[in-house]
N, CA, C and O atoms as CSV, one atom per row, in Angstrom:
chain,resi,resn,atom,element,x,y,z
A,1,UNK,N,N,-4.074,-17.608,20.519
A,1,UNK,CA,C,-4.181,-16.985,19.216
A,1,UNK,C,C,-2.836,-16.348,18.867
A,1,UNK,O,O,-2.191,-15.897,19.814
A,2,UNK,N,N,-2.290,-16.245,17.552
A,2,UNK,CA,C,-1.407,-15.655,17.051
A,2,UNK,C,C,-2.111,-14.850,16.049
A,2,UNK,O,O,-3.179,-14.911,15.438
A,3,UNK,N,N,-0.639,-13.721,16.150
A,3,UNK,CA,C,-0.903,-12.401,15.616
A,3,UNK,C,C,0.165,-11.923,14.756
A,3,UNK,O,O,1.305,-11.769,15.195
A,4,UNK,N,N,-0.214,-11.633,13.312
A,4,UNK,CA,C,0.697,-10.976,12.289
A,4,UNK,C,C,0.478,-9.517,12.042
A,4,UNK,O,O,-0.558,-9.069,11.553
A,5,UNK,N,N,1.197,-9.018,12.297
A,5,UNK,CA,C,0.697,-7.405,12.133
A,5,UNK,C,C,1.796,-6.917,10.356
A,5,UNK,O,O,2.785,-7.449,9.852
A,6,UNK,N,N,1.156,-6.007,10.043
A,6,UNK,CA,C,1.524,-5.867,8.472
A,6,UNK,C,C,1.073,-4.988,8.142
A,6,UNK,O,O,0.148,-4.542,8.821
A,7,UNK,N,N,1.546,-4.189,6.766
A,7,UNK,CA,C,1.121,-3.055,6.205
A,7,UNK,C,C,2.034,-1.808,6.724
A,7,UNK,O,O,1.607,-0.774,6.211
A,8,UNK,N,N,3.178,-1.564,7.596
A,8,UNK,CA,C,3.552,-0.418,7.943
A,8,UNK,C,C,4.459,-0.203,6.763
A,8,UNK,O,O,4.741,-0.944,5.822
A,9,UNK,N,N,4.987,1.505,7.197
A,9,UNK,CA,C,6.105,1.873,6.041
A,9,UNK,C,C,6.072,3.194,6.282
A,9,UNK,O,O,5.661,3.643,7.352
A,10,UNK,N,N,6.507,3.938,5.302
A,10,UNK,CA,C,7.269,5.364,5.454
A,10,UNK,C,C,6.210,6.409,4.488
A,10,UNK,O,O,5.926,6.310,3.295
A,11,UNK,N,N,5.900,7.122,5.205
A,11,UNK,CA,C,4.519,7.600,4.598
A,11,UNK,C,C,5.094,9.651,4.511
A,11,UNK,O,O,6.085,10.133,5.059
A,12,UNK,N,N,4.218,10.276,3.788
A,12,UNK,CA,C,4.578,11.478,4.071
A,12,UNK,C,C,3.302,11.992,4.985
A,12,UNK,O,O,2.236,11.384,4.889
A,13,UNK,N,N,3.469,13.471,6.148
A,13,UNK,CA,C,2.654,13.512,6.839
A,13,UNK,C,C,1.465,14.544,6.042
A,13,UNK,O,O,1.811,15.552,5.425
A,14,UNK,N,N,0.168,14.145,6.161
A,14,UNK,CA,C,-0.737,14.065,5.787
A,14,UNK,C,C,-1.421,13.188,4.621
A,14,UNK,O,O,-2.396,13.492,3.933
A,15,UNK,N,N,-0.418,11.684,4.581
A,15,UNK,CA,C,-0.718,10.522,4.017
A,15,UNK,C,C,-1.361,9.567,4.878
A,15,UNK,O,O,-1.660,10.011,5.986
A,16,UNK,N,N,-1.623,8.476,4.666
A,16,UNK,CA,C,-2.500,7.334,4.499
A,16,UNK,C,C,-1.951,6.377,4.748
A,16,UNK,O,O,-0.964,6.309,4.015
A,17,UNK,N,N,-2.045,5.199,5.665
A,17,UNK,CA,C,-1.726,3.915,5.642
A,17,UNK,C,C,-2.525,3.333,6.135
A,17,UNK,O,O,-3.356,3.976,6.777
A,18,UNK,N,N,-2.664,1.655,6.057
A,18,UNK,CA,C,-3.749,1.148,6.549
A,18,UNK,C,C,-3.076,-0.228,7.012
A,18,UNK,O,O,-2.577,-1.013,6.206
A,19,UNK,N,N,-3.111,-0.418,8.259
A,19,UNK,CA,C,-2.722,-1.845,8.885
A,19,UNK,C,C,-3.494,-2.925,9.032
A,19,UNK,O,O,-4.681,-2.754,9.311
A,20,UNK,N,N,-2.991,-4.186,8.881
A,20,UNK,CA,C,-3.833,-5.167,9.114
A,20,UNK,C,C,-3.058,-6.464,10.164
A,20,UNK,O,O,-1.934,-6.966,10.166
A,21,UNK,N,N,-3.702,-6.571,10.599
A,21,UNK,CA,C,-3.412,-7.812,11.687
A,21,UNK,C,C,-4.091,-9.199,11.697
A,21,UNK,O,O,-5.247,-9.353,12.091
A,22,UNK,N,N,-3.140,-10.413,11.144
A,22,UNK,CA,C,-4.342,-11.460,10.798
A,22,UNK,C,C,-3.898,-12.113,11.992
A,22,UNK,O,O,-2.813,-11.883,12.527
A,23,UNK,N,N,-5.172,-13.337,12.605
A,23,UNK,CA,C,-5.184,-13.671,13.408
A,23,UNK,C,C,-5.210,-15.296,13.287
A,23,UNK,O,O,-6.133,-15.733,12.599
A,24,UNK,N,N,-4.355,-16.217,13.842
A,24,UNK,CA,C,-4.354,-17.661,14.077
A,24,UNK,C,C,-5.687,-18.201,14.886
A,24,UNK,O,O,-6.102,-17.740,15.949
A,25,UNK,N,N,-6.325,-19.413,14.041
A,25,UNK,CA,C,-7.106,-19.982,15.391
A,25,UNK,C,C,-8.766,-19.826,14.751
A,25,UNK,O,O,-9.105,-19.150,13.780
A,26,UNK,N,N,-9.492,-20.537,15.487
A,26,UNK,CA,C,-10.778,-20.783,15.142
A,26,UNK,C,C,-11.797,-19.492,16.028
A,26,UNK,O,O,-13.027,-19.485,16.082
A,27,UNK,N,N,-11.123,-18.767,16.476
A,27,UNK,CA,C,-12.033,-18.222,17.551
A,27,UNK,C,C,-12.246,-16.755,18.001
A,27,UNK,O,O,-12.504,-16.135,19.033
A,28,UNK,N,N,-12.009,-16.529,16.728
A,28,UNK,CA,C,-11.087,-14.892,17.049
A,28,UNK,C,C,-12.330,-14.211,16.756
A,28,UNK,O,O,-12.020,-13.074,16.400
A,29,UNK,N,N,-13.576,-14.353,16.733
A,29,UNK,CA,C,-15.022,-13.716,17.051
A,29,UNK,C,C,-15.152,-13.999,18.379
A,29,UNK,O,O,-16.221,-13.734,18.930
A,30,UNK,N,N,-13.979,-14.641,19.179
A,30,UNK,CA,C,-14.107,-14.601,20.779
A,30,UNK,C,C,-13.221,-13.367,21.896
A,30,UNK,O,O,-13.152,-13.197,23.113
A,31,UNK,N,N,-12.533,-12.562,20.421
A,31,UNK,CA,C,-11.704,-11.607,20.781
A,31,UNK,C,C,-11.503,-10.604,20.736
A,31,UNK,O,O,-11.332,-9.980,19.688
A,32,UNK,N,N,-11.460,-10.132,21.885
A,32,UNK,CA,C,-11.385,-8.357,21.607
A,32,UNK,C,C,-9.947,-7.901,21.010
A,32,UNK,O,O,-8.917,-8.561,21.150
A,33,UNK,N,N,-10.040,-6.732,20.357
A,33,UNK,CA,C,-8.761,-6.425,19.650
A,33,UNK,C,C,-8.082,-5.053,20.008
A,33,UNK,O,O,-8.882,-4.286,20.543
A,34,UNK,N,N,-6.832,-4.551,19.855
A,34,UNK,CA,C,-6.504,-3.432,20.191
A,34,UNK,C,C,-4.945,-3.141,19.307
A,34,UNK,O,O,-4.029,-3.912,19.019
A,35,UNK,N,N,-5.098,-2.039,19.116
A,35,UNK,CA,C,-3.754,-1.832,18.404
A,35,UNK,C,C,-2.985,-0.227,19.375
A,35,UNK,O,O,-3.502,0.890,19.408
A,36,UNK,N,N,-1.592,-0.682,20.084
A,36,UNK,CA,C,-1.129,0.158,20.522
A,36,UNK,C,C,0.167,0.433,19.437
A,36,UNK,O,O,0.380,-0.217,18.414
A,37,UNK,N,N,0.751,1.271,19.815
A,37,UNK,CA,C,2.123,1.631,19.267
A,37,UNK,C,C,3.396,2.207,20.500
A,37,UNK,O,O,3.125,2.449,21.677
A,38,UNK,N,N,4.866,2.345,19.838
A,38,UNK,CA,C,5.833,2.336,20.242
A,38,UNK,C,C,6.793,3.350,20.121
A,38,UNK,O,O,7.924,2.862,20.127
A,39,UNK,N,N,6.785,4.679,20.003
A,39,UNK,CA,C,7.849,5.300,19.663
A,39,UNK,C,C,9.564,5.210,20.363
A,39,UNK,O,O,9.798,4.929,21.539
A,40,UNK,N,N,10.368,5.450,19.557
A,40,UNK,CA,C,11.725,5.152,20.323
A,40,UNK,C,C,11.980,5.943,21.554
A,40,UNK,O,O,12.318,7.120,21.436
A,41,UNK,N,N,11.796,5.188,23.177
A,41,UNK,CA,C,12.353,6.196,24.016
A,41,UNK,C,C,11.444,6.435,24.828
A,41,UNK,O,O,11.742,6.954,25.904
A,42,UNK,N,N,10.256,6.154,24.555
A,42,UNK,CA,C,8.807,6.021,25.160
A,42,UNK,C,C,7.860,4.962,25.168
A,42,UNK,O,O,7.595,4.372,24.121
A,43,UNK,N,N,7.276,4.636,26.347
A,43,UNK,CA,C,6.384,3.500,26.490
A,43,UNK,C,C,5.614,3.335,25.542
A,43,UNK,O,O,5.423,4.155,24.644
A,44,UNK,N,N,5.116,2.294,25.645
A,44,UNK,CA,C,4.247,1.661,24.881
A,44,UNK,C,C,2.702,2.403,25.052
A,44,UNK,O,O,2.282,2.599,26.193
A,45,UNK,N,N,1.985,2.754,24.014
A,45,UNK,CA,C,0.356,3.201,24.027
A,45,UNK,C,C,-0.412,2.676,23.380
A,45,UNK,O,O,-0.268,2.128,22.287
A,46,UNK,N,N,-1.613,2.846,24.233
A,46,UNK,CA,C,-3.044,2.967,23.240
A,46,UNK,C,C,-3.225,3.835,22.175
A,46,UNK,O,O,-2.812,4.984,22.019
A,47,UNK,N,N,-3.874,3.154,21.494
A,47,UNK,CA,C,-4.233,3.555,20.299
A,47,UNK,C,C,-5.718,3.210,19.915
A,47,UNK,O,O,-6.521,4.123,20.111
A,48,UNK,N,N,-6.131,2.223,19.481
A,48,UNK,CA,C,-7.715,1.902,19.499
A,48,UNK,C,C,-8.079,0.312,19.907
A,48,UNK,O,O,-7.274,-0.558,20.240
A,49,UNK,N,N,-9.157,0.229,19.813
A,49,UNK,CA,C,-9.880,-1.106,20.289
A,49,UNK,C,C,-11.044,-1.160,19.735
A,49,UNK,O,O,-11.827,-0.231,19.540
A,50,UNK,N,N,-11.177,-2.488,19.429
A,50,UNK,CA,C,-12.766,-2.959,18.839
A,50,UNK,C,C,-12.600,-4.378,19.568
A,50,UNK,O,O,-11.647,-5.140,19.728
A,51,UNK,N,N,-14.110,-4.395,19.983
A,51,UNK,CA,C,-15.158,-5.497,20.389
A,51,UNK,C,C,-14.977,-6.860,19.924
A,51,UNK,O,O,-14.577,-7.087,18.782
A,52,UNK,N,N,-15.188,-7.563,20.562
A,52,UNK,CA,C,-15.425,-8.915,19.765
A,52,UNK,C,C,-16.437,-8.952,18.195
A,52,UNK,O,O,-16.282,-9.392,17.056
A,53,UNK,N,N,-17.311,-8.343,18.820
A,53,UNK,CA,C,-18.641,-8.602,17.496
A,53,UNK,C,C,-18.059,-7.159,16.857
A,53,UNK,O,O,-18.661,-6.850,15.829
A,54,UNK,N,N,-17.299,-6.475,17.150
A,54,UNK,CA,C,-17.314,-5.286,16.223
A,54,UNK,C,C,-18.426,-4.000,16.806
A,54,UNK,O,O,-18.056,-2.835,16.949
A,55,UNK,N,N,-19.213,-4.274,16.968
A,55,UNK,CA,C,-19.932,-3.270,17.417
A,55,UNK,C,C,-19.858,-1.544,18.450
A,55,UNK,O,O,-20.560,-0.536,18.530
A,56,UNK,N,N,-18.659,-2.013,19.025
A,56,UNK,CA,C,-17.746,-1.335,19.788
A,56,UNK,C,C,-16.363,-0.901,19.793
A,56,UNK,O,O,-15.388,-1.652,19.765
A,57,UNK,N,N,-16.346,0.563,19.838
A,57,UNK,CA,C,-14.971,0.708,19.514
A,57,UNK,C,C,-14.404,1.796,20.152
A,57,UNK,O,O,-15.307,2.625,20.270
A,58,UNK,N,N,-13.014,2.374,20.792
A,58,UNK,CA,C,-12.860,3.274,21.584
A,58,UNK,C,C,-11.392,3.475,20.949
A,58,UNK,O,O,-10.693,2.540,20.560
A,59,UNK,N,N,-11.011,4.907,20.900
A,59,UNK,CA,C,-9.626,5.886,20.568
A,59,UNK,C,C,-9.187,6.383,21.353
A,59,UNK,O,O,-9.757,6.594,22.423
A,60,UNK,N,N,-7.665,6.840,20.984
A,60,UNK,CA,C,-6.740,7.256,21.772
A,60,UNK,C,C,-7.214,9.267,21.537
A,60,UNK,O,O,-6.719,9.717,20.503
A,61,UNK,N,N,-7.563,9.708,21.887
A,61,UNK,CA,C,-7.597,11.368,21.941
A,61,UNK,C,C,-6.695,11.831,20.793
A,61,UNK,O,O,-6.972,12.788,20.070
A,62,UNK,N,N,-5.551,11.049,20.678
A,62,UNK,CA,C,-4.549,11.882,19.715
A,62,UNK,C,C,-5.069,11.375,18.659
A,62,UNK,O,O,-5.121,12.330,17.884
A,63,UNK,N,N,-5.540,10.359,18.071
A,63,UNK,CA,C,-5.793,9.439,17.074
A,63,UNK,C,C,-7.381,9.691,16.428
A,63,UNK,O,O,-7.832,9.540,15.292
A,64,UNK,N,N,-8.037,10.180,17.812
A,64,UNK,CA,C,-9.622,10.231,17.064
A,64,UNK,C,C,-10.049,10.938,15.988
A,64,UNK,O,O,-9.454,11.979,15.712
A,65,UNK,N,N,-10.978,10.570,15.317
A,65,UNK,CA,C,-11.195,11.064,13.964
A,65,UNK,C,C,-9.931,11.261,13.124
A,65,UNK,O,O,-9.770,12.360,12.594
A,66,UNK,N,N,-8.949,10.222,12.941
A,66,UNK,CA,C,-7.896,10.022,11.865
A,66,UNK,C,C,-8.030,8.419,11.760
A,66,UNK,O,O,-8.495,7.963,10.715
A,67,UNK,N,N,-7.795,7.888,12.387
A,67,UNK,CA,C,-7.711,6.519,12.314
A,67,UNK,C,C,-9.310,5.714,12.772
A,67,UNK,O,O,-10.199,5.994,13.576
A,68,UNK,N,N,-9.140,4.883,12.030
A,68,UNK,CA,C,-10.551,3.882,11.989
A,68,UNK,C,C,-10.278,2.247,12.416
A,68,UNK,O,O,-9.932,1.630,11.409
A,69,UNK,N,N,-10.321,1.607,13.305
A,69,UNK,CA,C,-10.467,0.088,13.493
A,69,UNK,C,C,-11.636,-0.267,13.139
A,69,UNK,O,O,-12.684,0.379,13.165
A,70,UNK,N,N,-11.366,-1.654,12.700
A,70,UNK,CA,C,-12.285,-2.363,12.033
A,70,UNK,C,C,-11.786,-3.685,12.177
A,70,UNK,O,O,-10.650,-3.865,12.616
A,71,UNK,N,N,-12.605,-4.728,11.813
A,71,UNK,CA,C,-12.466,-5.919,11.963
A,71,UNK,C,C,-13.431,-7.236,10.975
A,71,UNK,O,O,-14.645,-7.423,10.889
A,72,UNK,N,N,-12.612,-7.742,10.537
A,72,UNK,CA,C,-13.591,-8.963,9.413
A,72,UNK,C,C,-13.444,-10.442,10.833
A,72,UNK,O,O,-12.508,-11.053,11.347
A,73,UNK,N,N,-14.802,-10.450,10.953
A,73,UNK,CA,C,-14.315,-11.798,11.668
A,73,UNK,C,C,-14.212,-13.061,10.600
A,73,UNK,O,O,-13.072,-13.524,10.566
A,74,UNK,N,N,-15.026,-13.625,9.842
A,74,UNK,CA,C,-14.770,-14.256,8.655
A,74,UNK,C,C,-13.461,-14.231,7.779
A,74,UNK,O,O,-13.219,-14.895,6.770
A,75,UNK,N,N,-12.866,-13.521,8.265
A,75,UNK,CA,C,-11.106,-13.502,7.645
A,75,UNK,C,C,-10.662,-13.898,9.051
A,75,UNK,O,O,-9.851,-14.810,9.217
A,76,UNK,N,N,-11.108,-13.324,9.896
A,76,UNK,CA,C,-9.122,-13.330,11.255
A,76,UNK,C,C,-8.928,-12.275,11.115
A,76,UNK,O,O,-7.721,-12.106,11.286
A,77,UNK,N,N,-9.579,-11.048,10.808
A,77,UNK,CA,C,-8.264,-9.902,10.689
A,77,UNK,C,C,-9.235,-8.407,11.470
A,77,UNK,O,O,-10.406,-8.266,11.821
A,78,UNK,N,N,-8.153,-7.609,11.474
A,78,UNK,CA,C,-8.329,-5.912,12.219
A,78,UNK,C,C,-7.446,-5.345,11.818
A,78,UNK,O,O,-6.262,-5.646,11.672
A,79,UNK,N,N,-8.071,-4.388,11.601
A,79,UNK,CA,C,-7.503,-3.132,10.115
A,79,UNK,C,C,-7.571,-2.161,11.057
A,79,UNK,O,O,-8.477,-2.042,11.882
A,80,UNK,N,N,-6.202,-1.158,10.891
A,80,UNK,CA,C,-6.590,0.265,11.670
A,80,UNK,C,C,-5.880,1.172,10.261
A,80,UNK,O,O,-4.764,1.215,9.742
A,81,UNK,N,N,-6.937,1.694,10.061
A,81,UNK,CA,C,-6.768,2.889,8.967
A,81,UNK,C,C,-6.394,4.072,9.440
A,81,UNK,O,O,-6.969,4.652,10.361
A,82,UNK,N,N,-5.463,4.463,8.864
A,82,UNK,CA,C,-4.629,5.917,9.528
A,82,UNK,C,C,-4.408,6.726,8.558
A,82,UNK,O,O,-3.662,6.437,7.622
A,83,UNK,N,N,-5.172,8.087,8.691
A,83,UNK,CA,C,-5.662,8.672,7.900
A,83,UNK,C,C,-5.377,10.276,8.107
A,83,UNK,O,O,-6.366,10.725,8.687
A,84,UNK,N,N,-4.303,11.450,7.835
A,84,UNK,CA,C,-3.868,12.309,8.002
A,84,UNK,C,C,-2.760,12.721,9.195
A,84,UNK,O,O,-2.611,13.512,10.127
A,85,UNK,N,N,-2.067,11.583,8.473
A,85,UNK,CA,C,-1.332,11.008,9.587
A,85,UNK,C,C,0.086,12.067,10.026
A,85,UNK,O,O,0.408,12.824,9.110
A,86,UNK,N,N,0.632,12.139,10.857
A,86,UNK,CA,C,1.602,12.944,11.467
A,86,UNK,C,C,3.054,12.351,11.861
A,86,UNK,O,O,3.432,11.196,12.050
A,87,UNK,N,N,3.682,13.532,11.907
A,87,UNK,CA,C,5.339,12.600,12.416
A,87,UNK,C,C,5.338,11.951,13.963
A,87,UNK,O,O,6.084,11.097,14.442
A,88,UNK,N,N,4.078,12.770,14.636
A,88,UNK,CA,C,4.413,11.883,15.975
A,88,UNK,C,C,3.716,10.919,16.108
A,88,UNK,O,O,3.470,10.509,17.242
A,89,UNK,N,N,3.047,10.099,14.635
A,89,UNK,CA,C,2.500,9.224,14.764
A,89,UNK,C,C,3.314,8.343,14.289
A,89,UNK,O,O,2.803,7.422,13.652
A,90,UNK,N,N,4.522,8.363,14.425
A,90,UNK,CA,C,5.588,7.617,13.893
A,90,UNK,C,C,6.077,6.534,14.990
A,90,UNK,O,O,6.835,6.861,15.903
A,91,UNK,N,N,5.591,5.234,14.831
A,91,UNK,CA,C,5.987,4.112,15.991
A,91,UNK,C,C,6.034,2.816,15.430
A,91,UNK,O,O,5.668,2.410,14.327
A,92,UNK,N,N,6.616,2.172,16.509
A,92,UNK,CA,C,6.569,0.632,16.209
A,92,UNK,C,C,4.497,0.456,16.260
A,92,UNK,O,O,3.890,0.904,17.233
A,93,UNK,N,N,3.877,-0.108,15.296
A,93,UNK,CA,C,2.603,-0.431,16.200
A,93,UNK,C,C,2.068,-1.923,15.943
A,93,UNK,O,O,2.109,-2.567,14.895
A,94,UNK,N,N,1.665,-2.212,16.927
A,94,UNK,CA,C,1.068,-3.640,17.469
A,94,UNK,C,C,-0.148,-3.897,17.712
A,94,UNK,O,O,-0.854,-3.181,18.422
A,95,UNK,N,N,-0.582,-5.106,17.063
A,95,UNK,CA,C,-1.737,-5.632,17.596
A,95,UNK,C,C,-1.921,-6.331,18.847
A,95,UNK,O,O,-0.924,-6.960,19.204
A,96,UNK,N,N,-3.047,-6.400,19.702
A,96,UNK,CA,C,-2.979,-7.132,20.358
A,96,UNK,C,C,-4.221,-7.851,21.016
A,96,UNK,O,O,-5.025,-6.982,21.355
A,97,UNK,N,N,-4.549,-8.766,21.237
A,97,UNK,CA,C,-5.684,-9.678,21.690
A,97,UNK,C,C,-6.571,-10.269,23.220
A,97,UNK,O,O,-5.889,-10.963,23.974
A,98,UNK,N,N,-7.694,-10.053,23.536
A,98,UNK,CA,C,-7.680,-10.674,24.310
A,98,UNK,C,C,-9.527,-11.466,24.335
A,98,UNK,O,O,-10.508,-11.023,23.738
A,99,UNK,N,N,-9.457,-12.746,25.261
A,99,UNK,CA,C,-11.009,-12.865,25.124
A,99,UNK,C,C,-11.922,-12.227,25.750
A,99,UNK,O,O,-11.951,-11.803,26.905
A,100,UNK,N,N,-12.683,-12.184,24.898
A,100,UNK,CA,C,-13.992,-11.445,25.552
A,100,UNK,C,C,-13.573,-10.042,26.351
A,100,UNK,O,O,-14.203,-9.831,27.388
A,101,UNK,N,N,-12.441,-8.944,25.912
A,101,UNK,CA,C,-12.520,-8.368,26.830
A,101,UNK,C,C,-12.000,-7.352,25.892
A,101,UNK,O,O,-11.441,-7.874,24.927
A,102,UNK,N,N,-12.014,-5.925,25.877
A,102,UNK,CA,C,-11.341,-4.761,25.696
A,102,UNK,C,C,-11.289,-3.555,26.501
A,102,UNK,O,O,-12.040,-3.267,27.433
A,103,UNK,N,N,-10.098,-2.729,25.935
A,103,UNK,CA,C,-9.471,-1.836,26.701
A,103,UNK,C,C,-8.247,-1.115,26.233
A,103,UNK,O,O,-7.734,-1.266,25.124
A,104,UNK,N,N,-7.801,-0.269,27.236
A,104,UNK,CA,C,-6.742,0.782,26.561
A,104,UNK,C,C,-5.748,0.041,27.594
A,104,UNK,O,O,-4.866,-0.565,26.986
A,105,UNK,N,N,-5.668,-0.060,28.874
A,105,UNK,CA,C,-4.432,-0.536,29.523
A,105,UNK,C,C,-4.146,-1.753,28.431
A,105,UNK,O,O,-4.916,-2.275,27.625
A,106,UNK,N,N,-2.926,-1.972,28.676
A,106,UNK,CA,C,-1.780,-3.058,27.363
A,106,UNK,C,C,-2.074,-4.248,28.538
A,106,UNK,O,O,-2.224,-5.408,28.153
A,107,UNK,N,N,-2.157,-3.904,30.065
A,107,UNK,CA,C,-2.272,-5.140,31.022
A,107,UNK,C,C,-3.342,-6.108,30.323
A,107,UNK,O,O,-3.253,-7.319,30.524
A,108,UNK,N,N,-4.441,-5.543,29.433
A,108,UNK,CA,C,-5.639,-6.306,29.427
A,108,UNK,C,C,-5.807,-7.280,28.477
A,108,UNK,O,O,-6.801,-7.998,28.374
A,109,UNK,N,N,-4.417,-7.308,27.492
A,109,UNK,CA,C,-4.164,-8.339,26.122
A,109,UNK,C,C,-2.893,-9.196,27.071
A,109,UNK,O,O,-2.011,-8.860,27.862
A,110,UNK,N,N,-3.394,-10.479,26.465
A,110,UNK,CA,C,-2.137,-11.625,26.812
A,110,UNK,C,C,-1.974,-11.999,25.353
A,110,UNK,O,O,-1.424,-13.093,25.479
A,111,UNK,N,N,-2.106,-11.780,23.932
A,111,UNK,CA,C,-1.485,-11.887,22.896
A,111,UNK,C,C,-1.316,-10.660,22.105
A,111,UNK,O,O,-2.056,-9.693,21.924
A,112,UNK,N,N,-0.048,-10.984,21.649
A,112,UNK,CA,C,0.389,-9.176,20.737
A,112,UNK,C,C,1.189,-10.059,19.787
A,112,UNK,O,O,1.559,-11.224,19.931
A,113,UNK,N,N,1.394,-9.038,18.580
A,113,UNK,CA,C,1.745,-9.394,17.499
A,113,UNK,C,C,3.454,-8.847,17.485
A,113,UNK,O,O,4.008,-8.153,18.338
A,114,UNK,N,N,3.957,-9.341,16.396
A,114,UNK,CA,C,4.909,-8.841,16.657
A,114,UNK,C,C,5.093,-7.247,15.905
A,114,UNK,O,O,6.117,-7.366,15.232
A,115,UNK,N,N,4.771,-6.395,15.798
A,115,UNK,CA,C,5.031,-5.278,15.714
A,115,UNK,C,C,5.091,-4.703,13.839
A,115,UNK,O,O,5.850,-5.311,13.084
A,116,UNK,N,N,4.401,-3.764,13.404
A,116,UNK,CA,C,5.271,-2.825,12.348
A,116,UNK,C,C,5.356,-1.587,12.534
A,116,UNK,O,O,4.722,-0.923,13.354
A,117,UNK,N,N,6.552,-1.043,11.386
A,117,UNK,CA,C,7.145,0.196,11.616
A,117,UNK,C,C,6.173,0.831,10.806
A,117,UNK,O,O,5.716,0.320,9.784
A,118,UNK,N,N,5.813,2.074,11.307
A,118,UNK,CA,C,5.417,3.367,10.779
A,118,UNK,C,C,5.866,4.635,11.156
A,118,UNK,O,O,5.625,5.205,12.220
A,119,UNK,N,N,6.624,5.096,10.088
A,119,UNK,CA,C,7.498,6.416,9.644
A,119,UNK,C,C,6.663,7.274,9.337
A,119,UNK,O,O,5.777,6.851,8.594
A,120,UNK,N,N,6.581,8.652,9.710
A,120,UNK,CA,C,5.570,9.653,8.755
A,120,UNK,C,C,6.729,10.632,9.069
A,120,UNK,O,O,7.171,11.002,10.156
A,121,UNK,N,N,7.163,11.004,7.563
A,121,UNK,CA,C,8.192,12.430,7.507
A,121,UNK,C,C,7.305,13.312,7.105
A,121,UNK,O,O,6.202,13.188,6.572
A,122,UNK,N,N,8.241,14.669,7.589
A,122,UNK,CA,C,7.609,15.815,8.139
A,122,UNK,C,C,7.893,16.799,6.219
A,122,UNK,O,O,7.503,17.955,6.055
């Protein structure tokens, strides 16, 4: 499966953005989803995850109750809505894929997208 990640940009903090990640391939109701991020200088993190069917979904502590994943399987796509958002939520962030499986370790996706920027000034 391939992965387009989209929607980042330069937001002010206690604004709004909403990402979307479309997905290549016939099968992506076979895939669990996860979106980590990147700040400069620091590893790579979790951020959230949803289920194959959607039904399931798990957050990063810093992120809970601001941001929302979601997922259209009938499109290909997973949306993470970010919602009172902060400067240290300022990262590269990525989608990323795997079958039948989710999680917060990054070990547990063998497809990732290539990345967008999200800025939140202070």
């Amino acid at each position: 499966v391939q992965l387009q990640a989209s929607g980042g940009g330069l937001v002010q903090a206690g604004g709004s953005l909403r990402l979307s990640c479309a997905a290549s391939g016939r099968t992506f109701s076979s895939y669990g989803m996860g979106w980590f991020r990147q700040a400069p200088g620091k590893e790579r993190e979790f951020v959230a995850t949803i289920s194959w069917s959607g039904r399931n979904s798990y957050y990063a502590d810093s992120v809970k109750g601001r941001f929302t994943i979601s997922r259209d399987n009938a499109k290909s796509t997973v949306a993470l809505q970010m919602n009172s958002l902060k400067p240290e939520d300022t990262a590269v962030y990525y989608c990323a894929a795997e079958k039948y499986r989710t999680g917060s370790p990054s070990s547990v996706y063998d497809y990732w997208g290539q990345g967008t920027q999200v800025t939140v000034s202070s």
